[in-house]
N, C-alpha and C positions, 0 to 999 in steps of 0.2 A: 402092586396089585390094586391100591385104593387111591391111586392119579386121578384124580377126576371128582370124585367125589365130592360132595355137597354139604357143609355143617352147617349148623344152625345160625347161621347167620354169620361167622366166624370167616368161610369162605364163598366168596360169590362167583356166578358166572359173570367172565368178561363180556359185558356191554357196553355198546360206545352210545354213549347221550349227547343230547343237543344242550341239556341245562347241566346248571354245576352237579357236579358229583362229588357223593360225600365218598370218601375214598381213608379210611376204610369208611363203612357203612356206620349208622349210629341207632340204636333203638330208642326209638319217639318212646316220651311218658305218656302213660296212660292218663286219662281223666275222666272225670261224669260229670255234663255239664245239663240242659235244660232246651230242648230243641223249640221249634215256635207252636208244638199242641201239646205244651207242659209235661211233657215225657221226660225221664233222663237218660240220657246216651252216654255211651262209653266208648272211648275209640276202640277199647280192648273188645267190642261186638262183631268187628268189621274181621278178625283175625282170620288168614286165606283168603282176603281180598287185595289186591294193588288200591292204596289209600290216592287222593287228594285231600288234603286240607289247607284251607287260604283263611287268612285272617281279614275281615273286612266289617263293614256297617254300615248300616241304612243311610245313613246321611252323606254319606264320602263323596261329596263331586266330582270326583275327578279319578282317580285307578282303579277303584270298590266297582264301580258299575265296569267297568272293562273287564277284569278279572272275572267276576260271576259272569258276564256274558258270553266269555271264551269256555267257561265252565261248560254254559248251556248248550254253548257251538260244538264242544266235544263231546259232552253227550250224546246229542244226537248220533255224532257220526260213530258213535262207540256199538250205537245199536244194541244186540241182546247180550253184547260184553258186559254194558253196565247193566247194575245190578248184580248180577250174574260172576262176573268177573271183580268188577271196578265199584269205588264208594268214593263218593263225598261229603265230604263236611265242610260247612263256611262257617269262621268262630268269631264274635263278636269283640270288634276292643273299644266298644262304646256300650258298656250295659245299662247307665242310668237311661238314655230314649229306648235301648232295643231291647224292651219286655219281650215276653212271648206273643204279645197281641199285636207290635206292631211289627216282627217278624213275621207273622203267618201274614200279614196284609200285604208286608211284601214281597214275601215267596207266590202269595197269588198274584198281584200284581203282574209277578213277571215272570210267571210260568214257571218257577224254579223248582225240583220233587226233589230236595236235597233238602239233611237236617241244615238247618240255621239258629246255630247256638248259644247261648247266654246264660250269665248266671245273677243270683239276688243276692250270692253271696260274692261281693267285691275283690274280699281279698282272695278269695280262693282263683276269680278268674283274673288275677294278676299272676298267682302263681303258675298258672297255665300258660300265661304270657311268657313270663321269665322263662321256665323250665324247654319253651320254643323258641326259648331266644329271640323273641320278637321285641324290641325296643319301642314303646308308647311311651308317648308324652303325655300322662295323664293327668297334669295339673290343674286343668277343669274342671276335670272328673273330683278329683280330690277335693277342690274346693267346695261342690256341691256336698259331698260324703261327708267330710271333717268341719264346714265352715269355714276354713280356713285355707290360704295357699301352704303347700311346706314347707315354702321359703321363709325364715327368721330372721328378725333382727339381732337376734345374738349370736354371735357367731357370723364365720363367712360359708356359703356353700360351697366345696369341694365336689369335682364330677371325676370318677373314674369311668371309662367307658372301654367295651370291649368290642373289637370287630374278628365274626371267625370267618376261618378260610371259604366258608360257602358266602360271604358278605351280611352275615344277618346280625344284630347288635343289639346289646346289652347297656344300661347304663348306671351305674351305682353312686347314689350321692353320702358324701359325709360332711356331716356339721365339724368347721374348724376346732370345735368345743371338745370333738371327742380324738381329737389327734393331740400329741406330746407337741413340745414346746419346741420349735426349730424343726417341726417336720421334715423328712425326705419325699422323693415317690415314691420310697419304699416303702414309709408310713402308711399313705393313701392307699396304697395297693393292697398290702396285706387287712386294712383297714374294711376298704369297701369290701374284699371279700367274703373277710368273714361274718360281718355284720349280712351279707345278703347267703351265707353258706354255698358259696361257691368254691370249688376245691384250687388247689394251686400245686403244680408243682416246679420249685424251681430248687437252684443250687448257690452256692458262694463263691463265688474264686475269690483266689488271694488276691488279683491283681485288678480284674474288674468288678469285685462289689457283687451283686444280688441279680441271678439272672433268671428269667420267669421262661420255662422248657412246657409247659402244659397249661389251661384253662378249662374248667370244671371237663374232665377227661379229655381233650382237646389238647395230645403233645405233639410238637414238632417234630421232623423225623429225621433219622439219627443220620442221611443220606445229605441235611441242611436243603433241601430241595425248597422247602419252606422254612419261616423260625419267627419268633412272636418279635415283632419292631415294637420302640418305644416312639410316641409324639406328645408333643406339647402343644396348647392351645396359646397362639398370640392372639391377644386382646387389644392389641394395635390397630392389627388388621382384621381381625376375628376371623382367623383360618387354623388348622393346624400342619403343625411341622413338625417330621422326623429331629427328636430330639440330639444333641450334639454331646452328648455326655450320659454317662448311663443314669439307671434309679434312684439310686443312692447320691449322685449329685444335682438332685433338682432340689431345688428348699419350695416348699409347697407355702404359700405366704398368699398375701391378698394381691400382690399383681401377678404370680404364677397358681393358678387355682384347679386347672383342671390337667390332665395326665391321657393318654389312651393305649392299650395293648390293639397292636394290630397284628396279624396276621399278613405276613409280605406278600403272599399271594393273591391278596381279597385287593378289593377296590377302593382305595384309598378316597376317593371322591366321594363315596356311599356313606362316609365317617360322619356323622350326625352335630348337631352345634350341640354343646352343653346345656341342657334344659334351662339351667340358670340364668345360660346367657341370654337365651330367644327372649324378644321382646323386652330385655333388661332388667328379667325376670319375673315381671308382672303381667303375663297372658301368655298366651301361644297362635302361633302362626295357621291362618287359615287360606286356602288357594293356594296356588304353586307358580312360578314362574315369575312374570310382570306383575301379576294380579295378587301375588302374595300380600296380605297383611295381618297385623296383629290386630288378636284379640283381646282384649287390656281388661283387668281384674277389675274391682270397684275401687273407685278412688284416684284410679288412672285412664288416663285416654293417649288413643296415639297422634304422635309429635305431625302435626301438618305439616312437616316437611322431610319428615322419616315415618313410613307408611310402617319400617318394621322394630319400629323402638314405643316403647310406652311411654308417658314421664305425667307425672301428677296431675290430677283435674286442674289447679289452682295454678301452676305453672304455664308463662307466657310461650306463642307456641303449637299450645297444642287443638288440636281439627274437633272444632266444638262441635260438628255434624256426622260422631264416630258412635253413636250411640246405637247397640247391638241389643238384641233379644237375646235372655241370659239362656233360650234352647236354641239358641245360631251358631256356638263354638265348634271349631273343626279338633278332630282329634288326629296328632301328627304321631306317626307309624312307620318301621320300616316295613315295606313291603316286600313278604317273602312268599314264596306259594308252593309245598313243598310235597313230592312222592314219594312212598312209601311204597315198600314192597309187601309181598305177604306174608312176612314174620313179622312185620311192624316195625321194620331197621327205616331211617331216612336214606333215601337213594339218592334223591336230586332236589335241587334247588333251583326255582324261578323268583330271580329278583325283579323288583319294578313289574309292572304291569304293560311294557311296550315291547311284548313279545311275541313269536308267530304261534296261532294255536293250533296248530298242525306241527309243526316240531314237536311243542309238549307233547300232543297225543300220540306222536312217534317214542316217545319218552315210558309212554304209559303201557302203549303197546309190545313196547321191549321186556317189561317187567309181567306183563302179563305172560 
């Protein structure tokens, strides 16, 4: 008698979307962050509305402006849905330029009637990051904040990094200092988790060692359709590779340093370099494509003949005409843009920014 019916989130109607689909569905965290007329906002406002929320900033050359303009383009054609039906939010992963004041200058600018977010309090809109699973390379940021890069000299940097089934990533670093002596990946693993309170669930077998079945709620399903792959970073080539032995036989050392859970069905090409590694750990990568280069901390400049390596001012070499405005640095991001239904479950996923904005809003429409 009750075939059909509707729970709270628990069962959905079959719809068929154009972007990823979270399958099952996931209920987005709430937040209160700081819109551009010093307001606070809360996603939990929006409750009974089909959400968009993109994570973007002012400065972005290159996907930021494309995204918010397909925003704008759907808008319109959304007509008296939005509002009415549909809500926006654009969340900032650059808060030290994107005050309130120079967000309202840009949503005038460019016609935009959607909150544009930020907050003064740093760490808290990191955790908004994390909790979206949105992977930033904040080590510019950082340096401004702390003074300092994260990277030490004592110890090596360790990266654990996660990619889930919708392609959107995580990255967790450990200092060599705080792992046992002869580490595994199994060290790192359990390591970065709990130091970032990420849940885990895995098992033991007798035969293969320590196997990882879930990622902060994120299990595989019991059908193997999908199942969390292990890779290794080669520092040879700086790629990575599906590893050839399980967790527990990687010795985690200064020439194997970084680890990744992936998700077999996500996009292995979307899998991000190890923070550490970009730029040789002394800046980060601004542009994309050809025009990629680093931006090099103080002290370093980059290699005139390696646009994406930094290596000491004093060191022969390097492009003495690299000299940057310390408010020039690009902040690198995975780009996800994601729909919500109206309980507040994540429905779909837009990764990258080179997508049709007519399918998404077939997307939005469906959920509407």
């Amino acid at each position: 008698m009750f075939t059909g019916c509707l729970g709270s989130g628990d069962t959905q109607e079959d719809i068929s979307f154009n972007g990823l689909e979270y399958n099952p569905p996931v209920q987005a965290p709430d937040f209160t962050l700081t819109d551009q007329d010093g307001n606070p906002v809360s996603l939990s406002e929006f409750d009974g509305k089909v959400m968009v929320v993109a994570f973007t900033y002012t400065h972005c050359p290159d996907v930021c402006p494309v995204i918010e303009a397909n925003m704008k383009y759907m808008q319109g054609e959304l007509g008296e849905s939005y509002n009415e039906d549909v809500a926006y939010l654009s969340i900032s992963i650059d808060p030290l330029r994107d005050t309130p004041e120079v967000l309202a200058q840009y949503v005038e600018e460019n016609g935009f009637e959607w909150p544009h977010l930020t907050s003064y309090d740093y760490e808290m809109l990191k955790e908004v990051w994390n909790g979206w699973g949105v992977a930033v390379n904040s080590s510019m940021i950082d340096d401004h904040v702390n003074g300092a890069m994260n990277m030490t000299d004592e110890g090596v940097i360790h990266s654990m990094i996660t990619m889930m089934p919708d392609n959107s990533t995580s990255e967790y670093e450990v200092n060599s200092t705080h792992l046992p002596e002869n580490a595994t990946g199994w060290n790192l693993t359990t390591m970065g988790f709990n130091m970032n309170n990420v849940s885990l669930n895995s098992s033991t077998h007798a035969q293969y060692g320590n196997q990882v079945h879930g990622i902060n709620g994120v299990d595989s399903p019991s059908d193997y359709s999908w199942w969390w792959s292990l890779y290794v970073w080669n520092s040879t080539n700086s790629s990575w590779e599906e590893s050839q032995v399980g967790v527990d036989g990687i010795s985690i050392s200064n020439d194997q340093t970084h680890i990744a859970w992936v998700a077999s069905n996500s996009n292995i090409s979307n899998l991000p370099t190890p923070a550490s590694e970009i730029c040789g750990g002394h800046g980060s990568i601004m542009g994309e494509g050809g025009g990629a280069h680093c931006m090099c901390e103080d002290g370093y400049k980059r290699d005139g003949n390696n646009q994406l390596t930094c290596i000491p001012e004093d060191e022969e070499g390097a492009n003495e005409n690299t000299g940057e405005a310390e408010d020039e640095y690009n902040v690198g991001h995975s780009t996800v843009t994601f729909i919500l239904d109206r309980e507040g479950y994540k429905r779909v996923a837009w990764v990258g920014s080179d997508w049709n904005a007519d399918e998404f809003l077939e997307d939005i429409q469906a959920l509407i």
